[in-house]
N, C-alpha and C positions, 0 to 999 in steps of 0.2 A: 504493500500500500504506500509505503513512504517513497519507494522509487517510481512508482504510477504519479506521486501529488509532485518529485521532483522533478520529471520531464516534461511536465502539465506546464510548469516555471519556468522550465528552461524554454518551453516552445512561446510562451507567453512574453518573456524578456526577448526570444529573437523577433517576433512579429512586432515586439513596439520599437526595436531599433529600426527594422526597415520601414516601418510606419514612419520614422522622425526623418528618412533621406528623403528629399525635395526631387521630384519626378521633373528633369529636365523636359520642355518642350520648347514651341516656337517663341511662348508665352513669357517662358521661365530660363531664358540664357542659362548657360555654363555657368558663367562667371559669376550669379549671382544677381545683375541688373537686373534693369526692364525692359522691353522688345525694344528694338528703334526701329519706327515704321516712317519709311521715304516712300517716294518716287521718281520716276524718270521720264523722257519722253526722247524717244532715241532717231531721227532720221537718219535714212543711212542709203546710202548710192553702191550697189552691185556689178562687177565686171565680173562676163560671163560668156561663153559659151553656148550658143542656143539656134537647133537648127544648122550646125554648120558654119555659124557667122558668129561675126561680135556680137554683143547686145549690152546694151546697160538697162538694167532695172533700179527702180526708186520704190521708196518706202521709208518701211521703218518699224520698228516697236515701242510699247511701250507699258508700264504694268507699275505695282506696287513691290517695295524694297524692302526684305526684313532683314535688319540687325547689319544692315549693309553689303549683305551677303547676297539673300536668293530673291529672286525676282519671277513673279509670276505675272504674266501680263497676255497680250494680243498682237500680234504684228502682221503684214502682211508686203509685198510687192506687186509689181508692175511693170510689164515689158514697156521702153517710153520710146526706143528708137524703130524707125521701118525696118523690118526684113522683111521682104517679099514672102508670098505664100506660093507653090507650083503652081502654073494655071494648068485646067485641065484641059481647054480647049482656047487653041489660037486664039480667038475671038473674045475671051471669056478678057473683061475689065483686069485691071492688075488689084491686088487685092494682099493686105500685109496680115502678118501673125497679131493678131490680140492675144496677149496671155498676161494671166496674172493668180497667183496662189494666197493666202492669207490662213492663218491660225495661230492657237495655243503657243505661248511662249514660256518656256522655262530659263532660268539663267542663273551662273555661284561664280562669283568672284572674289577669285582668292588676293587677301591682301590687300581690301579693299583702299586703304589710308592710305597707302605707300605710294610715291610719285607713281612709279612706275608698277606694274599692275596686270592681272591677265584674270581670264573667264573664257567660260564653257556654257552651251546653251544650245538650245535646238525649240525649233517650229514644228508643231504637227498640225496641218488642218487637210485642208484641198484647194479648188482653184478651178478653171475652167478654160481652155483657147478656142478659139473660132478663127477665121478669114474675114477678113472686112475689108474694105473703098473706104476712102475719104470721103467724109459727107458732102455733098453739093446740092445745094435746094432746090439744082432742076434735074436732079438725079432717079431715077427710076430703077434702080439694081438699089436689093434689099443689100442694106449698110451689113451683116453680119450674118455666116453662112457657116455649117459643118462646125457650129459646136458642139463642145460634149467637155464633161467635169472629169476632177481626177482626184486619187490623193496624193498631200504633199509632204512631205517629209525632209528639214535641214536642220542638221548638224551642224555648229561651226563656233570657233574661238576665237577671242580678241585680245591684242593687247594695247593695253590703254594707259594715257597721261594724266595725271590732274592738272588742269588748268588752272582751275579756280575750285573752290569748296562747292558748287554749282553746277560746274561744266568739268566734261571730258572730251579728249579727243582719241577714236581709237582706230586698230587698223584690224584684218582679220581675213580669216579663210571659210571656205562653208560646202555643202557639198550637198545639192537639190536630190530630189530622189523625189521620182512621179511615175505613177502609174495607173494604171487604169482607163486612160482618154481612149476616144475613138475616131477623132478627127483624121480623115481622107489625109494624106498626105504630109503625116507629119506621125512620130513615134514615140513613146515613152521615153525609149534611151536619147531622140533628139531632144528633148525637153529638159534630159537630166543634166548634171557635168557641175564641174567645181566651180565656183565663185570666187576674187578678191572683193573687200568690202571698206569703206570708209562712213565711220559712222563718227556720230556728234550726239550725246548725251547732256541733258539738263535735268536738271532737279534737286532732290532732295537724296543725299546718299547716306 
């Protein structure tokens, strides 16, 4: 009986020690503090690869900062320069790629304080391309032909400056990944391929 009522103690002293450790979360930092909750709002200009040709795309992300670290937010792009689309017939109007993907952003940067600086992060959403003409208001050829959605999936790293408590400036790689589209003339692995990136961060970090 008395070794039944000691282990009864002893299991009761270890449940209220681990009762007394403080369950880290996003809430409850490491170190003790309280959250630090920022923002950001990040434009950012893409060179790329696409169709066989150059292409720059525009955008950007942008989301909520915790503890200066991880960043959850929404971003997306936009193909901004002409690349012709194949005609299918002689005749047929000249007609360029629309494309453009947008979603889910996640982001950790390590180091955040320190001049110099670096992060990891990736987009997951979709997107969709089609064929189109330039509008013209005595135009008769429907503006936007053979789309169809996809999903979109990038990976990619930065490494960044502080300029100011406010602003960053940073540089970075990334690496598209689509599939699914059905567009005549045009393919998943065309669509996919590496990217360099320059982007400009504001906010609160």
């Amino acid at each position: 009986m008395k070794k039944f009522i000691l282990g009864l103690a002893m299991l009761a002293a270890a449940g209220s020690a681990i009762a007394q450790e403080k369950m880290e979360t996003l809430s409850t930092p490491k170190n003790g503090g309280k959250m630090r909750v920022g923002g950001y709002g990040a434009p950012t200009i893409h060179f790329t690869p696409f169709a066989d040709k150059f292409a720059i795309m525009m955008g950007g992300n942008a989301g909520v900062m915790l503890n200066s670290r991880i960043m959850l937010g929404a971003g997306g792009y936009a193909l901004v320069n002409d690349i012709e689309s194949p005609r299918v017939n002689v005749d047929d109007p000249t007609r360029y790629w629309n494309f453009w993907y947008s979603g889910f952003v996640a982001e950790y940067t390590f180091n955040s304080n320190k001049l110099f600086h670096w992060g990891a992060g990736a987009l997951i959403g979709g997107g969709a391309v089609a064929k189109g003409v330039r509008w013209k208001p005595d135009s008769d050829s429907d503006r936007w032909i053979d789309q169809s959605g996809f999903f979109a999936a990038e990976p990619y790293a930065n490494v960044e400056i502080n300029v100011a408590t406010f602003l960053r400036i940073g540089v970075g790689a990334s690496y598209r990944f689509i599939q699914g589209s059905s567009t005549p003339g045009i393919s998943d692995s065309d669509m996919s391929g590496p990217a360099a990136h320059v982007t400009l961060k504001a906010g609160r970090f």
